[in-house]
mmCIF file of the N, C-alpha and C atoms, coordinates in Angstrom:
data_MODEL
# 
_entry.id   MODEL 
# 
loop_
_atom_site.group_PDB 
_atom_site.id 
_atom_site.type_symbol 
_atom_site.label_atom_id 
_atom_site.label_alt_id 
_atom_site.label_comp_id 
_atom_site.label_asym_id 
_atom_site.label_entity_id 
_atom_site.label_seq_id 
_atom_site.pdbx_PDB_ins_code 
_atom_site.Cartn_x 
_atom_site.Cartn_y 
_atom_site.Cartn_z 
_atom_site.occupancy 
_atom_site.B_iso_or_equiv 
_atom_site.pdbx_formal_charge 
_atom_site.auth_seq_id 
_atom_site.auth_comp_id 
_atom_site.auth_asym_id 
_atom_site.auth_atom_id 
_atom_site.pdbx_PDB_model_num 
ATOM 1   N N  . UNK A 1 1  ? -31.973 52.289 -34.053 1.00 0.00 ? 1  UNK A N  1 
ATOM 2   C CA . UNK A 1 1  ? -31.006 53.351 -34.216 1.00 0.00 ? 1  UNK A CA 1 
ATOM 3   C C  . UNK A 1 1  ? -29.626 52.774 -33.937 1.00 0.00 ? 1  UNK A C  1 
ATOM 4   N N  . UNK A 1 2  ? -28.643 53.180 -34.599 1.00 0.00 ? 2  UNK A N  1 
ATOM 5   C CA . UNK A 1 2  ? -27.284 52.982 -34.448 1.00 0.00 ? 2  UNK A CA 1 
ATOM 6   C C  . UNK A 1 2  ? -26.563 53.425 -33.890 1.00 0.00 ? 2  UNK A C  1 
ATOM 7   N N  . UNK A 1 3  ? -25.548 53.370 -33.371 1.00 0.00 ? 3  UNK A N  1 
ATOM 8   C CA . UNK A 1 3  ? -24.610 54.141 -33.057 1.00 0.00 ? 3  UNK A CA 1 
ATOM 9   C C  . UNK A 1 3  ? -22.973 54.202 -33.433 1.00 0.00 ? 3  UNK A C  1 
ATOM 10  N N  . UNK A 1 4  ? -22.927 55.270 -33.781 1.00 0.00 ? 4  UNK A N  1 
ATOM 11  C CA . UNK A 1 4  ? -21.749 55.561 -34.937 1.00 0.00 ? 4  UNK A CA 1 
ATOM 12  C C  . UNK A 1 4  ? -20.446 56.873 -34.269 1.00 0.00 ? 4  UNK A C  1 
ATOM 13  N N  . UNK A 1 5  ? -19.568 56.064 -34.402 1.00 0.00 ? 5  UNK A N  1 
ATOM 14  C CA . UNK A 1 5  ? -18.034 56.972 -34.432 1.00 0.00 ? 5  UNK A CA 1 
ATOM 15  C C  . UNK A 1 5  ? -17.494 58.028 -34.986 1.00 0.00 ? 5  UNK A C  1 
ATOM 16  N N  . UNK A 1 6  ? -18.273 59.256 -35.170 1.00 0.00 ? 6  UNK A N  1 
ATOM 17  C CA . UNK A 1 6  ? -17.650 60.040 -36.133 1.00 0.00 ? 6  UNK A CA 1 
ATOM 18  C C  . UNK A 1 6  ? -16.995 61.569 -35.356 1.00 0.00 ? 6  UNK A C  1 
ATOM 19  N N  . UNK A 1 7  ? -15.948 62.137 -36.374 1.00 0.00 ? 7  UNK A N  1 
ATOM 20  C CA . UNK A 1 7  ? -15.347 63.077 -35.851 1.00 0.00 ? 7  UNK A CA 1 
ATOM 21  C C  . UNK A 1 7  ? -16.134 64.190 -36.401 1.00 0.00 ? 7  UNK A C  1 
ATOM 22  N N  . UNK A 1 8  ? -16.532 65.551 -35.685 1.00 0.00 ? 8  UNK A N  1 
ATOM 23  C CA . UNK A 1 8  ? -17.371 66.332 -35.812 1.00 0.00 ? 8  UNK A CA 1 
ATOM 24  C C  . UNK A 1 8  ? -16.658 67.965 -35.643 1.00 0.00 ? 8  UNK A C  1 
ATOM 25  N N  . UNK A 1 9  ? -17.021 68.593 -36.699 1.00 0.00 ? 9  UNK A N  1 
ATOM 26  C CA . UNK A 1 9  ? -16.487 69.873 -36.887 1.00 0.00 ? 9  UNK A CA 1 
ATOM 27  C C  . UNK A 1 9  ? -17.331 70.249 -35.516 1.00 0.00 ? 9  UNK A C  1 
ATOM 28  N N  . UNK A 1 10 ? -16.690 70.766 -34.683 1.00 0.00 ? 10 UNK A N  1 
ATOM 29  C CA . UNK A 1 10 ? -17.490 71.615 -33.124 1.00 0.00 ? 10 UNK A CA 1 
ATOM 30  C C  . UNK A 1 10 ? -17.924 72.771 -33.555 1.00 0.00 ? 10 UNK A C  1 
ATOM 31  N N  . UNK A 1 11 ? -16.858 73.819 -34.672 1.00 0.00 ? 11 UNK A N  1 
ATOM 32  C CA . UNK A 1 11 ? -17.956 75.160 -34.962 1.00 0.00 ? 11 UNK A CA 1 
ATOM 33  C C  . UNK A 1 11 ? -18.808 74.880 -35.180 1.00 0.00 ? 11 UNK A C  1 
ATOM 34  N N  . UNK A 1 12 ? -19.254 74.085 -36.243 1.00 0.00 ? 12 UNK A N  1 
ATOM 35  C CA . UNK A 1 12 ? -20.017 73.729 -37.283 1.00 0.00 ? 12 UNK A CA 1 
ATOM 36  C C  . UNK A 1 12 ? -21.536 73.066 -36.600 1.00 0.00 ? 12 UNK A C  1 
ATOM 37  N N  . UNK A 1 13 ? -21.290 72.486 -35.893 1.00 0.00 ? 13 UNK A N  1 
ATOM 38  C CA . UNK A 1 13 ? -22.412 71.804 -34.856 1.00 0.00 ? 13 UNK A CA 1 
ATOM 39  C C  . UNK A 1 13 ? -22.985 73.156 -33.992 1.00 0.00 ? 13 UNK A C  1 
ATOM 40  N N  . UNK A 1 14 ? -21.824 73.951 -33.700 1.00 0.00 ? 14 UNK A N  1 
ATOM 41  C CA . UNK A 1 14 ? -22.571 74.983 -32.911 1.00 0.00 ? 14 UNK A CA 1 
ATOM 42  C C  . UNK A 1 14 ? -23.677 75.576 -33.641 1.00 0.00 ? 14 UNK A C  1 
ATOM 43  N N  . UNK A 1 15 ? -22.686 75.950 -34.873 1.00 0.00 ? 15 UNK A N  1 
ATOM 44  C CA . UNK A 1 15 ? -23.644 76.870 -35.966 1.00 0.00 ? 15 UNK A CA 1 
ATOM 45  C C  . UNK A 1 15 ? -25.136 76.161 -36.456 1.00 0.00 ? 15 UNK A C  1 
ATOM 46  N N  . UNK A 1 16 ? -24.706 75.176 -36.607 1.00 0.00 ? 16 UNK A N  1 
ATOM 47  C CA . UNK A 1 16 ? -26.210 73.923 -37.118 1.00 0.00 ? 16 UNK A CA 1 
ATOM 48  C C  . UNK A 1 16 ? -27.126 74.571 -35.556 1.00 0.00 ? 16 UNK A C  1 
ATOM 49  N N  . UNK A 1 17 ? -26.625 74.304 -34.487 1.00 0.00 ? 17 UNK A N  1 
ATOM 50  C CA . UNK A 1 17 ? -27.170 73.951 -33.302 1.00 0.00 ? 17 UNK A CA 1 
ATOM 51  C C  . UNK A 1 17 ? -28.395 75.143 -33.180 1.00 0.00 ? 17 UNK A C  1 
ATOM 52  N N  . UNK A 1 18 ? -27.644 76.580 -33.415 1.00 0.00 ? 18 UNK A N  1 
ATOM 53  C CA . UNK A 1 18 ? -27.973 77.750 -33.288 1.00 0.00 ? 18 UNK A CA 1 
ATOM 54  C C  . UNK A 1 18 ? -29.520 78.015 -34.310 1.00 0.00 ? 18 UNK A C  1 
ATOM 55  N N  . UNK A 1 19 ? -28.492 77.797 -35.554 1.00 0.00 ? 19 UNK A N  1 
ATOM 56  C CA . UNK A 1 19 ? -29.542 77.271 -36.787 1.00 0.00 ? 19 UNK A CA 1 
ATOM 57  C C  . UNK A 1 19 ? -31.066 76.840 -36.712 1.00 0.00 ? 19 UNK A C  1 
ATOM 58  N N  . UNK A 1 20 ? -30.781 75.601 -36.187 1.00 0.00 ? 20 UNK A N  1 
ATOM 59  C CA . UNK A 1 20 ? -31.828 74.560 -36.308 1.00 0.00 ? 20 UNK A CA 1 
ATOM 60  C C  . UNK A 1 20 ? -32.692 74.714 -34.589 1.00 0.00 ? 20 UNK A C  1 
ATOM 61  N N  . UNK A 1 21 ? -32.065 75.117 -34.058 1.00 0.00 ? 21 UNK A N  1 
ATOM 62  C CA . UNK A 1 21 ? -32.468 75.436 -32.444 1.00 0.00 ? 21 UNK A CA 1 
ATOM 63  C C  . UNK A 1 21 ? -32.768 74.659 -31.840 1.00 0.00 ? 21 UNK A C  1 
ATOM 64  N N  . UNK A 1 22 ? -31.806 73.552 -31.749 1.00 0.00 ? 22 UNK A N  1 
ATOM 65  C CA . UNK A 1 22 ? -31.350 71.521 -31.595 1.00 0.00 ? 22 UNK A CA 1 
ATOM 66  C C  . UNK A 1 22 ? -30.632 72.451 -29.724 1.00 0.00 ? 22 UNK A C  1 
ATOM 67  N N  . UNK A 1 23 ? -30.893 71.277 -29.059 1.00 0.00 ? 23 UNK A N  1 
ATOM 68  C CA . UNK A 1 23 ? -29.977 71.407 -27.562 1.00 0.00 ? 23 UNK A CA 1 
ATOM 69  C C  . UNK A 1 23 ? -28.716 70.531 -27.734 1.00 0.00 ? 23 UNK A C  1 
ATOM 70  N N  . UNK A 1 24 ? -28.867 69.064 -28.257 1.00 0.00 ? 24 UNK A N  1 
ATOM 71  C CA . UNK A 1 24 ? -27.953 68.611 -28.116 1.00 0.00 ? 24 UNK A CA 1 
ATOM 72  C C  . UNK A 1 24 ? -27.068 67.636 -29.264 1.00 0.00 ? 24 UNK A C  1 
ATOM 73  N N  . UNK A 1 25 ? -25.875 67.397 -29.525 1.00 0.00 ? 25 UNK A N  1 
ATOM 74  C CA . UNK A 1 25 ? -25.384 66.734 -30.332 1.00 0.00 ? 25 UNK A CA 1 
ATOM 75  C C  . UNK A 1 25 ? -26.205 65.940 -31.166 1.00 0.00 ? 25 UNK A C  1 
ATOM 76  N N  . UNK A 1 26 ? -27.179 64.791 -30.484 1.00 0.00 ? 26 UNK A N  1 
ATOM 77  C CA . UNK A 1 26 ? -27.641 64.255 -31.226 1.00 0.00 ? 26 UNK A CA 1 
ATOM 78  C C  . UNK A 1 26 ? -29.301 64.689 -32.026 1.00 0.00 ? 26 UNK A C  1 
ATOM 79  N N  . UNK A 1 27 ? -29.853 65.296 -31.591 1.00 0.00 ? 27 UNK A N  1 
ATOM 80  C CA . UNK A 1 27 ? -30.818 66.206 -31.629 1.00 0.00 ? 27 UNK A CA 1 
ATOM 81  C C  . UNK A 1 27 ? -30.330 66.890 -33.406 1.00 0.00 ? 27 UNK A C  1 
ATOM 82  N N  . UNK A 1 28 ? -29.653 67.650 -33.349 1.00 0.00 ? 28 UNK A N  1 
ATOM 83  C CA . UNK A 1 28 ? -29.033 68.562 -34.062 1.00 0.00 ? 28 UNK A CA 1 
ATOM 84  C C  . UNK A 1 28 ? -28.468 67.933 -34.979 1.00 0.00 ? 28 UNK A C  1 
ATOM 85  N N  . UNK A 1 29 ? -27.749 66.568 -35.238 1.00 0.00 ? 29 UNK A N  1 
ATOM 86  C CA . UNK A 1 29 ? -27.152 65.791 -36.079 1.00 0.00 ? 29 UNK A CA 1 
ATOM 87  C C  . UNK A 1 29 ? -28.895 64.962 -37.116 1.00 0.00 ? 29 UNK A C  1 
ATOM 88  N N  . UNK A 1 30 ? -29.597 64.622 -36.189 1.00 0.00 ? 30 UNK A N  1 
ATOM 89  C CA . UNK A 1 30 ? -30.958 64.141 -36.732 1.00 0.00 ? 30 UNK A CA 1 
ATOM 90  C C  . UNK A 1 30 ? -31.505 64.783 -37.127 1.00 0.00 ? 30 UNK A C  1 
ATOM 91  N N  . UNK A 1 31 ? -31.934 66.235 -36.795 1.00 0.00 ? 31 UNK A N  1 
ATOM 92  C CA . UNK A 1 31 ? -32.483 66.958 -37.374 1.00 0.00 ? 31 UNK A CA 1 
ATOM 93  C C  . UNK A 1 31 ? -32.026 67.157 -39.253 1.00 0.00 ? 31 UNK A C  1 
ATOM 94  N N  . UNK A 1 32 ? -30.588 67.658 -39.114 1.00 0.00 ? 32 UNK A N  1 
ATOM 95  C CA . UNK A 1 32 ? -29.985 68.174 -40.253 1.00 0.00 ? 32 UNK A CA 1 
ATOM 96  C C  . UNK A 1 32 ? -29.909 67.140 -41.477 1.00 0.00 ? 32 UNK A C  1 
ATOM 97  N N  . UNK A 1 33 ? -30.147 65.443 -40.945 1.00 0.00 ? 33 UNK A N  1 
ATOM 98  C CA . UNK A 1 33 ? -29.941 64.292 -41.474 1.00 0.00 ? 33 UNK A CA 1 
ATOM 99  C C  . UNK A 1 33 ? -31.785 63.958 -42.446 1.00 0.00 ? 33 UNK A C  1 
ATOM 100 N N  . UNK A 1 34 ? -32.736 64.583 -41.472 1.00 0.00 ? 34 UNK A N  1 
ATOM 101 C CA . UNK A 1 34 ? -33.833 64.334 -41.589 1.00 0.00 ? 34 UNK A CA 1 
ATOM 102 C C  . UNK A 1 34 ? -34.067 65.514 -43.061 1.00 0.00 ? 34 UNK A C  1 
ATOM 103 N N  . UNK A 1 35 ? -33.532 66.916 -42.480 1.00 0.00 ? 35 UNK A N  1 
ATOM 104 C CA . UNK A 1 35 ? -33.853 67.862 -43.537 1.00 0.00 ? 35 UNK A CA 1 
ATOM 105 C C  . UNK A 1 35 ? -33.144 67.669 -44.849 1.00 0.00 ? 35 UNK A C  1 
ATOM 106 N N  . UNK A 1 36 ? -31.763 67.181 -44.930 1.00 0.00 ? 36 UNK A N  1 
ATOM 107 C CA . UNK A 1 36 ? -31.302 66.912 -46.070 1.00 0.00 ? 36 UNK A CA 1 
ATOM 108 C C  . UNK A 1 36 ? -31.952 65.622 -46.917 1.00 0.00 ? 36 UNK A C  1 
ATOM 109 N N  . UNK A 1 37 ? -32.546 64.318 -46.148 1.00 0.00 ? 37 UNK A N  1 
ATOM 110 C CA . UNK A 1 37 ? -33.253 63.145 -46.858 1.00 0.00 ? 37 UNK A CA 1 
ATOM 111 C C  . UNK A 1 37 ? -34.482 64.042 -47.063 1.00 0.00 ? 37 UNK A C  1 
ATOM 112 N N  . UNK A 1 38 ? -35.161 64.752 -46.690 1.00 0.00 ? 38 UNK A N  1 
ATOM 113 C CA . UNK A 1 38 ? -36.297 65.410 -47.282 1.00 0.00 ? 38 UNK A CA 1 
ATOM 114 C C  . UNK A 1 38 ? -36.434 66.453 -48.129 1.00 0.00 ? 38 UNK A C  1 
ATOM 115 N N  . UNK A 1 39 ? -35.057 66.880 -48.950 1.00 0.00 ? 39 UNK A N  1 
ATOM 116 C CA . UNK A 1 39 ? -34.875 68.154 -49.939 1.00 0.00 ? 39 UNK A CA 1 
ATOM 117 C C  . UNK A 1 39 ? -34.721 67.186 -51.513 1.00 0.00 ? 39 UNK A C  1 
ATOM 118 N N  . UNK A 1 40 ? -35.099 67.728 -52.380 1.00 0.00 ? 40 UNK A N  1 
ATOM 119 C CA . UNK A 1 40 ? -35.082 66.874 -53.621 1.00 0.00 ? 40 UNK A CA 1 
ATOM 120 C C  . UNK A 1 40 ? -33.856 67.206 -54.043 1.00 0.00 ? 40 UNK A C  1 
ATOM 121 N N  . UNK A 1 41 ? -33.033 66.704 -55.125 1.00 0.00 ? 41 UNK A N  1 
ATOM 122 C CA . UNK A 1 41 ? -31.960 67.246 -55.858 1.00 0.00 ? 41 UNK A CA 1 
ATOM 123 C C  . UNK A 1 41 ? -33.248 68.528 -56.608 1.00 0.00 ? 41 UNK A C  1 
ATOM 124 N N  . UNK A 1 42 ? -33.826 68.139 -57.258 1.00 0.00 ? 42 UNK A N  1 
ATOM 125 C CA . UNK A 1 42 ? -34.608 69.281 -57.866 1.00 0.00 ? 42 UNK A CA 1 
ATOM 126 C C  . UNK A 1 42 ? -34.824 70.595 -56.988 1.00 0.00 ? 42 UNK A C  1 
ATOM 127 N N  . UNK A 1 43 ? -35.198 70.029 -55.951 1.00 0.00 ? 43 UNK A N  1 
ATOM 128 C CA . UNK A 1 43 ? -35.213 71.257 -54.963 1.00 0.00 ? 43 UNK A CA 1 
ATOM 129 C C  . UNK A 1 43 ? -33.677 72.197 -54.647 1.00 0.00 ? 43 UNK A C  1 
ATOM 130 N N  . UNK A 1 44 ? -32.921 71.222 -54.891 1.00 0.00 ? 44 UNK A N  1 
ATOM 131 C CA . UNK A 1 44 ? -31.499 71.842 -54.486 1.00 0.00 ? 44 UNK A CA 1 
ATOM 132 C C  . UNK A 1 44 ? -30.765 72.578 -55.652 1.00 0.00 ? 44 UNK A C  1 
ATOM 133 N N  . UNK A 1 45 ? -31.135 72.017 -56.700 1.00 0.00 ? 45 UNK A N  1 
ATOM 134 C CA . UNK A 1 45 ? -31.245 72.622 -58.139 1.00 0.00 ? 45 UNK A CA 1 
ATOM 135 C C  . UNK A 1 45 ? -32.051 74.195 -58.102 1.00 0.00 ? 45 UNK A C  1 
ATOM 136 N N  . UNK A 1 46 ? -33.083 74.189 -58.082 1.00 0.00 ? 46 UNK A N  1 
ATOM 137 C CA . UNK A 1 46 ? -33.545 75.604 -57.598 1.00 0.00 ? 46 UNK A CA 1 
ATOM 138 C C  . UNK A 1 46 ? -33.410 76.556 -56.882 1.00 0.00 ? 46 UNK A C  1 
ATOM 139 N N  . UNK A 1 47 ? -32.874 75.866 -55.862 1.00 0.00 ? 47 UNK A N  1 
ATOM 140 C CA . UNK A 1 47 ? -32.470 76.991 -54.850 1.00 0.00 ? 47 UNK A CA 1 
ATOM 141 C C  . UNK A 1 47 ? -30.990 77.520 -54.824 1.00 0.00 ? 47 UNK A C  1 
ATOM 142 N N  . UNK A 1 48 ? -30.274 76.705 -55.500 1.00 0.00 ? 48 UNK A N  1 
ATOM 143 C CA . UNK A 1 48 ? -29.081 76.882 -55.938 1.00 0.00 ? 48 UNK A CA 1 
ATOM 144 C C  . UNK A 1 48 ? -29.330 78.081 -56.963 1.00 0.00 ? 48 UNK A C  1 
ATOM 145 N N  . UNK A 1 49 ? -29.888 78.037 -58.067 1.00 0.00 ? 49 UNK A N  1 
ATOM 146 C CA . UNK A 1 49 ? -29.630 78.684 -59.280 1.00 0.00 ? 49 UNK A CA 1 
ATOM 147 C C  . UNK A 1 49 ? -30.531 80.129 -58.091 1.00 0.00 ? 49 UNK A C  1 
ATOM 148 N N  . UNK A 1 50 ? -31.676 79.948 -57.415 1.00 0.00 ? 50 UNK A N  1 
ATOM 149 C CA . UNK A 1 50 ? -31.903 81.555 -56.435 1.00 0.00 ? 50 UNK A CA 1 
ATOM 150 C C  . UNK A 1 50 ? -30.948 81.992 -56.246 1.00 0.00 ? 50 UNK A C  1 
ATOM 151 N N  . UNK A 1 51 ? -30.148 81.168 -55.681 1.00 0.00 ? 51 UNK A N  1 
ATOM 152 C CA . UNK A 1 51 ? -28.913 82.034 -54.244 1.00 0.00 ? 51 UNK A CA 1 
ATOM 153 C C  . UNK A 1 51 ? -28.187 82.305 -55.639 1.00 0.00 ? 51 UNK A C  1 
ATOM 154 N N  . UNK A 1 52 ? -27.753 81.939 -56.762 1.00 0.00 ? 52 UNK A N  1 
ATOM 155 C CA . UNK A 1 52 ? -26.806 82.355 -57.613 1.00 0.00 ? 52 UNK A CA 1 
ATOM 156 C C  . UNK A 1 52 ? -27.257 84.191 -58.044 1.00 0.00 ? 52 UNK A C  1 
ATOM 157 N N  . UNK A 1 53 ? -28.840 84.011 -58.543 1.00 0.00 ? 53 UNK A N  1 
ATOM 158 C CA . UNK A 1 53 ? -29.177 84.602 -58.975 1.00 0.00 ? 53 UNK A CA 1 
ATOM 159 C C  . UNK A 1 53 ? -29.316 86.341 -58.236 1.00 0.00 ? 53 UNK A C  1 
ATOM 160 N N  . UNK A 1 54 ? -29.293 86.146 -56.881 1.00 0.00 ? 54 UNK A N  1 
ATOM 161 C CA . UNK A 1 54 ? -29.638 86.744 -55.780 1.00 0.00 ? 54 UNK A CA 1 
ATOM 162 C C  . UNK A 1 54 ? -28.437 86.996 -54.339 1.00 0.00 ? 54 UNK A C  1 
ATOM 163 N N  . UNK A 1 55 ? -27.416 86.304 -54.435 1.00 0.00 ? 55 UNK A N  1 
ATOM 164 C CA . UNK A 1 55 ? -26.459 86.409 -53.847 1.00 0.00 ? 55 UNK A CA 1 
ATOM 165 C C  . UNK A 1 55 ? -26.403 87.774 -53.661 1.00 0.00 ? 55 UNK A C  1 
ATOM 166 N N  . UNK A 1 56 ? -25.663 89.159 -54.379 1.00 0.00 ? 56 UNK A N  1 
ATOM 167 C CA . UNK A 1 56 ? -25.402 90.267 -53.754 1.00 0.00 ? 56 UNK A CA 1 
ATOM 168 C C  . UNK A 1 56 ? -26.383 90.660 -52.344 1.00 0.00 ? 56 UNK A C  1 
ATOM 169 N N  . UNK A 1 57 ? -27.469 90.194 -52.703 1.00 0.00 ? 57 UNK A N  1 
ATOM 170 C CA . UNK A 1 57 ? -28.752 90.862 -51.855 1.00 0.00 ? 57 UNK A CA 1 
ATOM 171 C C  . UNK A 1 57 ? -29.007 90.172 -50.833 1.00 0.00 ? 57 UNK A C  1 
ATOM 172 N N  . UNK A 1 58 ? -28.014 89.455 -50.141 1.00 0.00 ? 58 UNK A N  1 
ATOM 173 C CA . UNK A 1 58 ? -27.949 88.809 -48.997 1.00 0.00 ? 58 UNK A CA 1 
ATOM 174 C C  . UNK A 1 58 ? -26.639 88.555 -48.332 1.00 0.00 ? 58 UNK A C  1 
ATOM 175 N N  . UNK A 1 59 ? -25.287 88.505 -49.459 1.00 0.00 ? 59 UNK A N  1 
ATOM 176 C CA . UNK A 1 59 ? -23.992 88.595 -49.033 1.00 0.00 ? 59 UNK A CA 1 
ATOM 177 C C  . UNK A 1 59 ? -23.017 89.532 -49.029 1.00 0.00 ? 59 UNK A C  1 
ATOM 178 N N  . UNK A 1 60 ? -22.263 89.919 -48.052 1.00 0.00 ? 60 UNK A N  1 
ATOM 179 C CA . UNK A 1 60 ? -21.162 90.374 -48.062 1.00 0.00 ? 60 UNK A CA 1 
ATOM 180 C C  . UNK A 1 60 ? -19.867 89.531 -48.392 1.00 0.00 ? 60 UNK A C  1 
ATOM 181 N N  . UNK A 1 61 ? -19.303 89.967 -49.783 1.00 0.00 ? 61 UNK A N  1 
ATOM 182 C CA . UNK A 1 61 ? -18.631 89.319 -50.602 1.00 0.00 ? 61 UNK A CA 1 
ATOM 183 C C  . UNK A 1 61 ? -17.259 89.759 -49.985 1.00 0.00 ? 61 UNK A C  1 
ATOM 184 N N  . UNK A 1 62 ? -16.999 91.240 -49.226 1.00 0.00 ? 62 UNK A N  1 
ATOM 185 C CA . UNK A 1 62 ? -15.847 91.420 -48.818 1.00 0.00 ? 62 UNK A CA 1 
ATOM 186 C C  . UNK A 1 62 ? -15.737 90.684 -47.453 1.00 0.00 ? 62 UNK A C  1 
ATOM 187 N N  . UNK A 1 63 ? -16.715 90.393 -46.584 1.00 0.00 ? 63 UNK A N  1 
ATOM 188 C CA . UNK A 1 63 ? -16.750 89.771 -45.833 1.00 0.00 ? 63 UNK A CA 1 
ATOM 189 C C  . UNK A 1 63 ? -16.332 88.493 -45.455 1.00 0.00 ? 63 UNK A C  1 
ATOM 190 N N  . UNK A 1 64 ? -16.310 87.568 -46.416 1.00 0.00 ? 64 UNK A N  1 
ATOM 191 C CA . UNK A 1 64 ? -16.970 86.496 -47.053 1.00 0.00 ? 64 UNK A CA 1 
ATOM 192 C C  . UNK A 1 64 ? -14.915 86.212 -47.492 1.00 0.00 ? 64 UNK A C  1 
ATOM 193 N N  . UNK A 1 65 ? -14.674 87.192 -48.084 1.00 0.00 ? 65 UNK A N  1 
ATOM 194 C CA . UNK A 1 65 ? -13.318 87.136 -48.251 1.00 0.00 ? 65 UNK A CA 1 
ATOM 195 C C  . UNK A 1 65 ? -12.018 87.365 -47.412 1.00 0.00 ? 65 UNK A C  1 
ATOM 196 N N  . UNK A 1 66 ? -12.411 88.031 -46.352 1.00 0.00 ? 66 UNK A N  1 
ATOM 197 C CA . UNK A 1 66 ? -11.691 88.570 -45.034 1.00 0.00 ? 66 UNK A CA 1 
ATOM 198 C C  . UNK A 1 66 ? -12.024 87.104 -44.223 1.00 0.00 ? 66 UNK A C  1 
ATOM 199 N N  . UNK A 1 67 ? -12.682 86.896 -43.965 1.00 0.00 ? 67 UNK A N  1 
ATOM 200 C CA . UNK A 1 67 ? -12.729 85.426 -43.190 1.00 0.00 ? 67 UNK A CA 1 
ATOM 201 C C  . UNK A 1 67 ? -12.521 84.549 -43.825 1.00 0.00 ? 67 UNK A C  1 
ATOM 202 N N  . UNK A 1 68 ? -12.118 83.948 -45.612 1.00 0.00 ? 68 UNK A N  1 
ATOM 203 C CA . UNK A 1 68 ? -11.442 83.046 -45.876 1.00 0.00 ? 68 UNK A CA 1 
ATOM 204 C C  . UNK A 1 68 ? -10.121 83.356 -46.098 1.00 0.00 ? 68 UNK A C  1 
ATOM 205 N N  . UNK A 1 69 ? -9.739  84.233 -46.374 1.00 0.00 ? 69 UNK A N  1 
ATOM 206 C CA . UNK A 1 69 ? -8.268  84.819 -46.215 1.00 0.00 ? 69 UNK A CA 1 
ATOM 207 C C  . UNK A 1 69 ? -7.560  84.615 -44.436 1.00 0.00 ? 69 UNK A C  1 
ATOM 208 N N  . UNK A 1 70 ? -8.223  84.778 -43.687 1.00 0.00 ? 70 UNK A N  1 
ATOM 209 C CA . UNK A 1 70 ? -8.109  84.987 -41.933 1.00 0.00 ? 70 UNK A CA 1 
ATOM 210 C C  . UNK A 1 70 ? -7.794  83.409 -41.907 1.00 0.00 ? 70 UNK A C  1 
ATOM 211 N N  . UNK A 1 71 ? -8.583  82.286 -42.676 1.00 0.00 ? 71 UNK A N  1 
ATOM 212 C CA . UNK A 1 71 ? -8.919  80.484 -42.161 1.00 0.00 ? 71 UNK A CA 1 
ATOM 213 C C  . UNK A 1 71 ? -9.825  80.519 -41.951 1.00 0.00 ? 71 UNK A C  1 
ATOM 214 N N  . UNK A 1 72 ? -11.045 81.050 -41.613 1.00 0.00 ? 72 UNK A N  1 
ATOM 215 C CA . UNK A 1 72 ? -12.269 81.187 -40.427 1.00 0.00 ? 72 UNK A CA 1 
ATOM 216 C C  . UNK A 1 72 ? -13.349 80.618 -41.618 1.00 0.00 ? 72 UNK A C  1 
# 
């Protein structure tokens, strides 16, 4: 294993953290590293064109717009 210098979004790790239900930095960085080398593009292809297909029925679009309008 290596060890590497990188700058890390802190929301973003929280949110993964919460997510993935990782305790710690590195935990949570391996995990997310492990699940993305194990998704196919094909797989990401499909699930892409779902969430396209299916979006209203899981998002709040005004929502979604109030917090990129806010920065958040």
């Amino acid at each position: 294993m290596s060890k590497t210098l990188i700058d890390v979004d802190d929301d973003m790790l929280t949110f993964a953290q919460q997510q993935l239900g990782t305790k710690t930095k590195r935990d949570t960085i391996n995990r997310a590293l492990a699940i993305a080398a194990s998704i196919s593009a094909d797989d990401r292809a499909r699930a892409l064109r779902w969430l396209q297909a299916n979006a209203d029925a899981f998002l709040d679009f005004d929502v979604l717009e109030a917090r990129e309008q806010a920065g958040l």
